[in-house]
PyMOL Python script that loads the backbone (N, CA, C, O; Angstrom):
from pymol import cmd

cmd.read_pdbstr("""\
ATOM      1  N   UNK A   1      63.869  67.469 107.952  1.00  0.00           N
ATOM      2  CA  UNK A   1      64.886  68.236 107.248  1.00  0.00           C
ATOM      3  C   UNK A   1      66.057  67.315 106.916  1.00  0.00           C
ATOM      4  O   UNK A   1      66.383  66.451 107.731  1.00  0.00           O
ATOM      5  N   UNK A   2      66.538  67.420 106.054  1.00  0.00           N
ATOM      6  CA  UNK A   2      67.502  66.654 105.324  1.00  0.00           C
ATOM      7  C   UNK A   2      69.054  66.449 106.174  1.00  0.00           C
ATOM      8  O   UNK A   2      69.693  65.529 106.685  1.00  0.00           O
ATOM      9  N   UNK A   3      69.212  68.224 105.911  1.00  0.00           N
ATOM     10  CA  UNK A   3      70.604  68.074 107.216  1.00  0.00           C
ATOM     11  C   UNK A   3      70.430  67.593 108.442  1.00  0.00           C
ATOM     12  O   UNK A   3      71.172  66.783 108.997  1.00  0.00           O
ATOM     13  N   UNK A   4      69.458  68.078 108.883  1.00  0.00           N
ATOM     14  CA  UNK A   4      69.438  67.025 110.481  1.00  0.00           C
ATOM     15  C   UNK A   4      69.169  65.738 110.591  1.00  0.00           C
ATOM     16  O   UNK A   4      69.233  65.480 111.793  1.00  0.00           O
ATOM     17  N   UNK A   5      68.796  64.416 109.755  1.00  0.00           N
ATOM     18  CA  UNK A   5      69.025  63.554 109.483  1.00  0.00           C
ATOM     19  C   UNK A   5      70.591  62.926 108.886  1.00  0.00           C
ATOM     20  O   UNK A   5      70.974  61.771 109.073  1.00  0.00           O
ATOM     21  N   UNK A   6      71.357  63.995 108.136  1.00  0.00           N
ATOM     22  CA  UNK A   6      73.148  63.718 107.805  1.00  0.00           C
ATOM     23  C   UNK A   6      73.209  63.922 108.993  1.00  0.00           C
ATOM     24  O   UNK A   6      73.236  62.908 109.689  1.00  0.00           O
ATOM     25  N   UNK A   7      73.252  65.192 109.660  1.00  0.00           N
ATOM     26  CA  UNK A   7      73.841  65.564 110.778  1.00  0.00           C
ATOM     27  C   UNK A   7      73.811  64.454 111.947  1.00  0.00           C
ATOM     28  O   UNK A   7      74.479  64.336 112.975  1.00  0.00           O
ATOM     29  N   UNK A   8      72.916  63.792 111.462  1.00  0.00           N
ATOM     30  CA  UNK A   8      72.865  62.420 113.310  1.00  0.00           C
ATOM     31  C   UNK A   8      73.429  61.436 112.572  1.00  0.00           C
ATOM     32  O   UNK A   8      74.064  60.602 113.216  1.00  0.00           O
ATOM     33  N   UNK A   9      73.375  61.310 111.448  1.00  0.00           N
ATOM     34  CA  UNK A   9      74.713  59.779 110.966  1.00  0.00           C
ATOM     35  C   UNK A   9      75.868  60.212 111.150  1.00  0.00           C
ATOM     36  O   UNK A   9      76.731  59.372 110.892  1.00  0.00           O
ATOM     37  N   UNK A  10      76.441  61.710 111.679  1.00  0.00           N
ATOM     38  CA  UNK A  10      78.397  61.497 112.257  1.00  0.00           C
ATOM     39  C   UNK A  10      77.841  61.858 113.909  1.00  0.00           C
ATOM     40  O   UNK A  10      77.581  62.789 114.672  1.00  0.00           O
ATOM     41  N   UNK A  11      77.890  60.179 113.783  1.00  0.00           N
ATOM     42  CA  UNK A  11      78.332  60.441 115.594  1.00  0.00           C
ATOM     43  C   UNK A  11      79.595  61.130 116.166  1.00  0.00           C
ATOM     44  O   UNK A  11      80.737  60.766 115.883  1.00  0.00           O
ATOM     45  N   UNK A  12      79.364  61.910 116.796  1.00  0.00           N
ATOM     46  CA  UNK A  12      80.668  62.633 117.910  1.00  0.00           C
ATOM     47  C   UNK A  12      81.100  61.696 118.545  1.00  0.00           C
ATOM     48  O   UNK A  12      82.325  61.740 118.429  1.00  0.00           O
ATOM     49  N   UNK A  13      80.801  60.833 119.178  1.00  0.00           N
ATOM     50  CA  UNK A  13      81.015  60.060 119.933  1.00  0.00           C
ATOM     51  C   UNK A  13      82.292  59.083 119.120  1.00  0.00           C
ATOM     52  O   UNK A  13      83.317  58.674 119.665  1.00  0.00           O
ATOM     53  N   UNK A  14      81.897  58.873 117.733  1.00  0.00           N
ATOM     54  CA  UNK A  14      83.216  58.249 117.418  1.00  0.00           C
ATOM     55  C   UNK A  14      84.551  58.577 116.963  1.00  0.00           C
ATOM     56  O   UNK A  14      85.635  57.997 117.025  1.00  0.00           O
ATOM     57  N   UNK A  15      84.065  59.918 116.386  1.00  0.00           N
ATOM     58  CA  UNK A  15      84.912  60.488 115.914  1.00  0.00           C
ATOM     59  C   UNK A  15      86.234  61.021 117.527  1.00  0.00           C
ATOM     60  O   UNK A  15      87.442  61.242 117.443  1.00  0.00           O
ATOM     61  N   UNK A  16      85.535  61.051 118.504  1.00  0.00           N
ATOM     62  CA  UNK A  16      86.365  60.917 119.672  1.00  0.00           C
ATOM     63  C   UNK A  16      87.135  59.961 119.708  1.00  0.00           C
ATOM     64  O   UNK A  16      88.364  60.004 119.658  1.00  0.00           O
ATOM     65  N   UNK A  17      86.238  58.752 119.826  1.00  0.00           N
ATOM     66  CA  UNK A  17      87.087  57.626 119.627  1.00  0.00           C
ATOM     67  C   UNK A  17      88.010  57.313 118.762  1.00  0.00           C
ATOM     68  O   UNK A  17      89.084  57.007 119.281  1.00  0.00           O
ATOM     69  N   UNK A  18      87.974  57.287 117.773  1.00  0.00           N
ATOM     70  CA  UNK A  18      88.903  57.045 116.747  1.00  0.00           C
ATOM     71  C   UNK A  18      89.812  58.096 117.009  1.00  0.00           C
ATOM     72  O   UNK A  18      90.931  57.633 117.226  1.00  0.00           O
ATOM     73  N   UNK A  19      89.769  59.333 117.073  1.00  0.00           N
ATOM     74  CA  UNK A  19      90.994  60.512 117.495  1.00  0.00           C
ATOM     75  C   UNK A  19      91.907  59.622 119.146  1.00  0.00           C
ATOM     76  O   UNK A  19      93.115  59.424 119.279  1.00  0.00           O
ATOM     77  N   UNK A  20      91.254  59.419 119.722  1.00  0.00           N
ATOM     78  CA  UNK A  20      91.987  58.438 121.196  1.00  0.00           C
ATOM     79  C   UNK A  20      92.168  57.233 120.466  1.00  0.00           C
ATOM     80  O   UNK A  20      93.122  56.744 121.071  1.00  0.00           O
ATOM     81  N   UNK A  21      91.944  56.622 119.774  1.00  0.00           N
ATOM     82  CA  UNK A  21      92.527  55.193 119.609  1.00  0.00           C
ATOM     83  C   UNK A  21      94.253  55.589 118.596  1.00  0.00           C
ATOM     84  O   UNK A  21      95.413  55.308 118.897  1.00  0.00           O
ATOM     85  N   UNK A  22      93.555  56.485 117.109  1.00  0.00           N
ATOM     86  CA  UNK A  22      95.067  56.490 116.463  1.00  0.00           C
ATOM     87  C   UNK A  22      96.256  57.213 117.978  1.00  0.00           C
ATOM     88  O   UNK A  22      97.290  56.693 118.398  1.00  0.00           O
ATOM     89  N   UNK A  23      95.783  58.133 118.319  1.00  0.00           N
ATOM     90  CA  UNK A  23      96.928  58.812 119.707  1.00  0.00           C
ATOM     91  C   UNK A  23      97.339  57.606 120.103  1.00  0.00           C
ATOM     92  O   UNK A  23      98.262  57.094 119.469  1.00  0.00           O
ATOM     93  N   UNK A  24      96.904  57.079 120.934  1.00  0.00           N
ATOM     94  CA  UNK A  24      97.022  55.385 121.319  1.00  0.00           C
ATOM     95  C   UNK A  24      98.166  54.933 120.916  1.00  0.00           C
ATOM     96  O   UNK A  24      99.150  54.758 121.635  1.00  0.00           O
ATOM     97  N   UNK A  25      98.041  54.604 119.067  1.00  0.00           N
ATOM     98  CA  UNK A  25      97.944  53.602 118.246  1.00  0.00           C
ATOM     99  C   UNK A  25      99.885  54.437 117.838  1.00  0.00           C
ATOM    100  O   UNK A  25     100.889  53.801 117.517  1.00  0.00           O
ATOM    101  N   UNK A  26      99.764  55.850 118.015  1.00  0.00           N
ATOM    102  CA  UNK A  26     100.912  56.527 117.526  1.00  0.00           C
ATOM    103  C   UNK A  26     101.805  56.798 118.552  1.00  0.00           C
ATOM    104  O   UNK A  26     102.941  57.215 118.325  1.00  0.00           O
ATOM    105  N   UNK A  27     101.219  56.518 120.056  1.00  0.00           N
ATOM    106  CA  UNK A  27     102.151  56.208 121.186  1.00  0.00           C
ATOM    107  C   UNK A  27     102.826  54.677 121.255  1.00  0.00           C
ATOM    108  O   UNK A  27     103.813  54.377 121.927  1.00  0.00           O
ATOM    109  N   UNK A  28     102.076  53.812 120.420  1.00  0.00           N
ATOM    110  CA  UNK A  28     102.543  52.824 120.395  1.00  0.00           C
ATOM    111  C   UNK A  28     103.818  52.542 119.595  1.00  0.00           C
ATOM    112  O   UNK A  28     104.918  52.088 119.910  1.00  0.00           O
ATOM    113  N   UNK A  29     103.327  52.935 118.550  1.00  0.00           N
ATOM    114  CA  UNK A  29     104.759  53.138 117.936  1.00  0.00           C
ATOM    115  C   UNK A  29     105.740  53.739 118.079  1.00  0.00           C
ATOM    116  O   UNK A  29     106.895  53.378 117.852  1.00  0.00           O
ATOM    117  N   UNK A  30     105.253  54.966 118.574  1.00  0.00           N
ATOM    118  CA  UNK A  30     106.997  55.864 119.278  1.00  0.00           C
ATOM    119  C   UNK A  30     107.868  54.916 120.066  1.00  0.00           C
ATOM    120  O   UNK A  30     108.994  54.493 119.804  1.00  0.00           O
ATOM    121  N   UNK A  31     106.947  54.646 121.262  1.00  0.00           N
ATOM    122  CA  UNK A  31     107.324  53.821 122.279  1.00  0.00           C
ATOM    123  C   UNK A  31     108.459  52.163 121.688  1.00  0.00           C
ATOM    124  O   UNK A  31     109.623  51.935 122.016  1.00  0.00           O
ATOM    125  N   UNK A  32     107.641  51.392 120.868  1.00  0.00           N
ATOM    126  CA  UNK A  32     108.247  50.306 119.834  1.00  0.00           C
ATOM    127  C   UNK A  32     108.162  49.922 118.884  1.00  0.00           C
ATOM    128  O   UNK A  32     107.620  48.818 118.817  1.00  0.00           O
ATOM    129  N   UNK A  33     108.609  50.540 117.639  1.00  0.00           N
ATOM    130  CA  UNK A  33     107.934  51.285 116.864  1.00  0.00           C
ATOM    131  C   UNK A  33     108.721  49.483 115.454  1.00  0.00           C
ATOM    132  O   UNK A  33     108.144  49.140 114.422  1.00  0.00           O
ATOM    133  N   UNK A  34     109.762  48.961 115.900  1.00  0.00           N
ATOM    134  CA  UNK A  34     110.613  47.796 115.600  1.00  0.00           C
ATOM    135  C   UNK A  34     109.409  46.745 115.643  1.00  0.00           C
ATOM    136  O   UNK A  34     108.908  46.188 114.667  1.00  0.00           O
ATOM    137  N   UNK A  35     108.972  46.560 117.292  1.00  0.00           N
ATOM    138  CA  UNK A  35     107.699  45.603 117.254  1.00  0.00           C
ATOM    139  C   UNK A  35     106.088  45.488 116.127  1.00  0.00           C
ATOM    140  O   UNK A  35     105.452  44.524 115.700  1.00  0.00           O
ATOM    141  N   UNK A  36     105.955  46.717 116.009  1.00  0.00           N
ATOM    142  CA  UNK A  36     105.125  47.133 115.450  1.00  0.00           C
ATOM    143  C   UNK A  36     105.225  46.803 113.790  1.00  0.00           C
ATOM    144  O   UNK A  36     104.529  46.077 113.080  1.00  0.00           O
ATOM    145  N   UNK A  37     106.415  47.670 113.482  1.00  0.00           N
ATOM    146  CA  UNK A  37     106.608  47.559 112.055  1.00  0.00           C
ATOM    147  C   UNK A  37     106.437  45.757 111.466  1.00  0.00           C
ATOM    148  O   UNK A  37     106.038  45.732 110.302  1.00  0.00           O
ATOM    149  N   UNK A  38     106.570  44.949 111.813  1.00  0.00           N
ATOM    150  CA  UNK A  38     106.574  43.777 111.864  1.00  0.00           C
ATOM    151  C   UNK A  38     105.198  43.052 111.926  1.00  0.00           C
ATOM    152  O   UNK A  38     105.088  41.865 111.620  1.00  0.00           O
ATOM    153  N   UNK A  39     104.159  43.818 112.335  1.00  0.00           N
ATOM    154  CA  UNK A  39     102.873  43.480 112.319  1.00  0.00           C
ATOM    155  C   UNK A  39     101.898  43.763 111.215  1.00  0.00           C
ATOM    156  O   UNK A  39     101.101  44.698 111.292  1.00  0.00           O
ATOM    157  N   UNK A  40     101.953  43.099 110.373  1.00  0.00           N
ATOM    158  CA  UNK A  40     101.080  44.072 109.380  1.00  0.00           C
ATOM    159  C   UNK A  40      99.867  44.082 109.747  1.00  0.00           C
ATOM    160  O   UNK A  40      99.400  45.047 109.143  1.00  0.00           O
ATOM    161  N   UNK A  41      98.779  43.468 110.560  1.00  0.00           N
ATOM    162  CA  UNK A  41      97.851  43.555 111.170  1.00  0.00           C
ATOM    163  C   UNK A  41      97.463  44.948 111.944  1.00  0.00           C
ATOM    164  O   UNK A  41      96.438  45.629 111.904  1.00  0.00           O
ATOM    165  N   UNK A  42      98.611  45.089 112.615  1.00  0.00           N
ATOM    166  CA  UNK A  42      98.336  47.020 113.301  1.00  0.00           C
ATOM    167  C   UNK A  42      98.400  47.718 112.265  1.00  0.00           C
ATOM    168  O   UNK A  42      97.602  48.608 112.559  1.00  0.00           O
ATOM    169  N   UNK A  43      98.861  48.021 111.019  1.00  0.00           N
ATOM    170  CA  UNK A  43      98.769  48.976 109.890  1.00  0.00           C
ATOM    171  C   UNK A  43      97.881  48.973 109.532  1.00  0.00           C
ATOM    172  O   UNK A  43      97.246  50.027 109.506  1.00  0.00           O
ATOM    173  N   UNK A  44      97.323  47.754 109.039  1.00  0.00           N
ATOM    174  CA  UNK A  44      95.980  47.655 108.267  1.00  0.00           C
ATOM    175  C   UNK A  44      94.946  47.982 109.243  1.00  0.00           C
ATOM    176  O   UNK A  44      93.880  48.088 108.637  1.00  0.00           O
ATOM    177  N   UNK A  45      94.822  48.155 110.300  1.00  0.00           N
ATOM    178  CA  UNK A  45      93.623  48.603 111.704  1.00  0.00           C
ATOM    179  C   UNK A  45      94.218  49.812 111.427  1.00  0.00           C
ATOM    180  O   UNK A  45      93.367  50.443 110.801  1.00  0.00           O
ATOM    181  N   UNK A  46      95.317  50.559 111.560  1.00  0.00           N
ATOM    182  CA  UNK A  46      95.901  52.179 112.233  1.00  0.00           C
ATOM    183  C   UNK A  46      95.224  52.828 111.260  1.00  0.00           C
ATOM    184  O   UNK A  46      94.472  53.775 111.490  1.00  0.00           O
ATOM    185  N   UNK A  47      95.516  52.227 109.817  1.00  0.00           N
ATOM    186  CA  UNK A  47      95.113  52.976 108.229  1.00  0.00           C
ATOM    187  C   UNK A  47      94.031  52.763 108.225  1.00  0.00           C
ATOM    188  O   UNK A  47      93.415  53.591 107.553  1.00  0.00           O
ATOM    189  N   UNK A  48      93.199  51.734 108.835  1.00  0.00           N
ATOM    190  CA  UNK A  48      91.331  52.092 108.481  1.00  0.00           C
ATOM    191  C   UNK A  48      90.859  53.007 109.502  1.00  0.00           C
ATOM    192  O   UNK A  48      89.773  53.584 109.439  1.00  0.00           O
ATOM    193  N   UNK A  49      91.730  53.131 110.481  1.00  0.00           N
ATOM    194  CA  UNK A  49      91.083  53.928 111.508  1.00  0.00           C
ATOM    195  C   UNK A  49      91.144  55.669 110.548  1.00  0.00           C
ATOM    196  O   UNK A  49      90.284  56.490 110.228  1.00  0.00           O
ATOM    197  N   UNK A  50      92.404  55.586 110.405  1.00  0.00           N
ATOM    198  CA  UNK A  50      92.614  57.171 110.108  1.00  0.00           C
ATOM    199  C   UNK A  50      91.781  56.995 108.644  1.00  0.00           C
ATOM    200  O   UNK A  50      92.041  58.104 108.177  1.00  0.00           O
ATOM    201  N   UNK A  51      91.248  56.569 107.981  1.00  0.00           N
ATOM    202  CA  UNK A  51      90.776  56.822 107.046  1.00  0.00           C
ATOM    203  C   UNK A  51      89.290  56.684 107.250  1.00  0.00           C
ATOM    204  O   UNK A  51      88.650  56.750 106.201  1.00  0.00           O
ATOM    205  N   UNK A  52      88.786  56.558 108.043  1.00  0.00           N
ATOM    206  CA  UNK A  52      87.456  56.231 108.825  1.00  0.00           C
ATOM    207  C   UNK A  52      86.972  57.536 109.533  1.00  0.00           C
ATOM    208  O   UNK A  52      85.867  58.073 109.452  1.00  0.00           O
ATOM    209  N   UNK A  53      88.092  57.919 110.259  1.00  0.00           N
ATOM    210  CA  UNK A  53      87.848  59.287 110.633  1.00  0.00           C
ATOM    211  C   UNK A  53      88.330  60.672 109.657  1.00  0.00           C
ATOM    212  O   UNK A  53      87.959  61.713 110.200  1.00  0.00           O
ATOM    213  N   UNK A  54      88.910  60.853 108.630  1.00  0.00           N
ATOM    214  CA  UNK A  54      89.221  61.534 107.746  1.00  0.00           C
ATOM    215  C   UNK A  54      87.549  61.329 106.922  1.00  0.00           C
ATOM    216  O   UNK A  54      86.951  62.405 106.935  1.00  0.00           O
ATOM    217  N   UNK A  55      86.928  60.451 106.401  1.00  0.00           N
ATOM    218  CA  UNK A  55      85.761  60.200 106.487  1.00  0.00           C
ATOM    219  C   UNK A  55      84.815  61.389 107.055  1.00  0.00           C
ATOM    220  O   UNK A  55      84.312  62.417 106.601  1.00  0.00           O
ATOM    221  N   UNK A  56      84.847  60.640 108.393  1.00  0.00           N
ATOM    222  CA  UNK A  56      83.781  61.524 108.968  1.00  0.00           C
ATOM    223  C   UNK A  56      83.845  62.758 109.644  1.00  0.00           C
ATOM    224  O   UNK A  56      83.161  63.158 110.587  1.00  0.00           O
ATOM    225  N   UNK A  57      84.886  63.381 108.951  1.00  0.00           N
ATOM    226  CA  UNK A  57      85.415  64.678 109.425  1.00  0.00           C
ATOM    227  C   UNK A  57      85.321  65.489 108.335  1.00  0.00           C
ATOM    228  O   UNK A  57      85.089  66.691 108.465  1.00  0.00           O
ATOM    229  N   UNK A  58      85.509  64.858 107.051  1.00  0.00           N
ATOM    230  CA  UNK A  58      85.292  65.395 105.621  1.00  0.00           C
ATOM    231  C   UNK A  58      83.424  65.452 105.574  1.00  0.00           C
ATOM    232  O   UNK A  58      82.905  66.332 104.888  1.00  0.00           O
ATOM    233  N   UNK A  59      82.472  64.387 106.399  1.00  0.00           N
ATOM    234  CA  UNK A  59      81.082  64.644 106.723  1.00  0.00           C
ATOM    235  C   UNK A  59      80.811  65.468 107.369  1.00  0.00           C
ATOM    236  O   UNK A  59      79.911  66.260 107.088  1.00  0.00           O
ATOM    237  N   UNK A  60      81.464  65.517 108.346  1.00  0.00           N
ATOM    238  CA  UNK A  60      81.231  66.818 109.464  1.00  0.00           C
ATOM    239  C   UNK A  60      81.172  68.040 108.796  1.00  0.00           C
ATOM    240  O   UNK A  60      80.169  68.728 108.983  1.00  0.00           O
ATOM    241  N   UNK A  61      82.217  68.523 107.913  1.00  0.00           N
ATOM    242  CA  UNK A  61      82.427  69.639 107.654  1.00  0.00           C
ATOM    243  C   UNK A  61      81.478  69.960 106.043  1.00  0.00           C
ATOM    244  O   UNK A  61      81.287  71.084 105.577  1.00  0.00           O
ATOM    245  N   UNK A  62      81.083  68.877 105.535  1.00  0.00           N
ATOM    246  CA  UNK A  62      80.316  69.499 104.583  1.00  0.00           C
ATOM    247  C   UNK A  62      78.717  69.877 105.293  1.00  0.00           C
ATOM    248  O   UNK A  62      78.023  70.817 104.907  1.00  0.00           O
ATOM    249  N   UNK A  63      78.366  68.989 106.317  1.00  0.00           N
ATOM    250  CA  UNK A  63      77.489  69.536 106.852  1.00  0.00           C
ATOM    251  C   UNK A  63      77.585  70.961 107.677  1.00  0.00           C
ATOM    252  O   UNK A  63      76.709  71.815 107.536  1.00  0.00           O
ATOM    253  N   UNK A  64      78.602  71.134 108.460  1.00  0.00           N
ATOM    254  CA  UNK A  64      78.733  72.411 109.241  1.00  0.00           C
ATOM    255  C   UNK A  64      78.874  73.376 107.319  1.00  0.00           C
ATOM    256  O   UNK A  64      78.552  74.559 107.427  1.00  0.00           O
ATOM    257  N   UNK A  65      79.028  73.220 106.753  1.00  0.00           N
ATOM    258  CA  UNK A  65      79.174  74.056 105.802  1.00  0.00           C
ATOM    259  C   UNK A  65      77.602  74.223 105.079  1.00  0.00           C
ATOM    260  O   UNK A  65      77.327  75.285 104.520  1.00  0.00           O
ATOM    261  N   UNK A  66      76.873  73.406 105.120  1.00  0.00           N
ATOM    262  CA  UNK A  66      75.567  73.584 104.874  1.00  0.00           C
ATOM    263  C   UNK A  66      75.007  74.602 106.049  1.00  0.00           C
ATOM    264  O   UNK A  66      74.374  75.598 105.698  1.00  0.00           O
ATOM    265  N   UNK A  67      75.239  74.349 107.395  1.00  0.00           N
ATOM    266  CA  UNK A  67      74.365  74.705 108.638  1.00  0.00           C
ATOM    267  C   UNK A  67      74.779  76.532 107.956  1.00  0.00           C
ATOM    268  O   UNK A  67      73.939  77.406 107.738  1.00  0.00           O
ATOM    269  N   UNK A  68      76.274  76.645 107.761  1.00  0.00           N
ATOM    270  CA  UNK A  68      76.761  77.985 107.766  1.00  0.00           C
ATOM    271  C   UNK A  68      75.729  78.842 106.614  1.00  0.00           C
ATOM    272  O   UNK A  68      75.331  79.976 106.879  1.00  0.00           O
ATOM    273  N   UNK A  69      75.469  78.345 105.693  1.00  0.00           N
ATOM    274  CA  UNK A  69      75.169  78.372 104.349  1.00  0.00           C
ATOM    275  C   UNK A  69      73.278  78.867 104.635  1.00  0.00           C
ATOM    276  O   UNK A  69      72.625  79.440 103.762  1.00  0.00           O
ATOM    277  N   UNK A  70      72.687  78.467 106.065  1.00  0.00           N
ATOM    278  CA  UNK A  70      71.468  78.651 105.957  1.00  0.00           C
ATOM    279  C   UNK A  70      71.130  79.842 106.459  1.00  0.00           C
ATOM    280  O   UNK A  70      69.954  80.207 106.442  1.00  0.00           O
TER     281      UNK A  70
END
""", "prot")
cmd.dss("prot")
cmd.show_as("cartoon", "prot")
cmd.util.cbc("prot")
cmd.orient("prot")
């Protein structure tokens, strides 16, 4: 079946991860947020992260929208 083959390319498992890393990544900056700004290296990681998981959350949900749909 088609969906259950999409359905196992969004791992849960990362989409965890990436939700704990930006938290992380947005405690970091509260915390020193002066140090940070100065790095353009952490932006360019913070912004692929959140766009990595916006990704596979926009996958998630067209599949849960198929599952609903059957």
């Amino acid at each position: 079946m088609l969906l259950t083959s999409h359905w196992q390319k969004i791992p849960q498992s990362q989409i965890k991860q990436l939700e704990i890393d930006i938290q992380n990544d947005d405690k970091e900056l509260a915390s020193n947020y002066d140090k940070h700004i100065e790095n353009a290296n952490f932006f360019v990681a913070y912004n692929k992260k959140k766009a990595e998981l916006d990704q596979l959350l926009e996958d998630w949900e067209t599949v849960q929208t198929e599952i609903d749909n059957l």
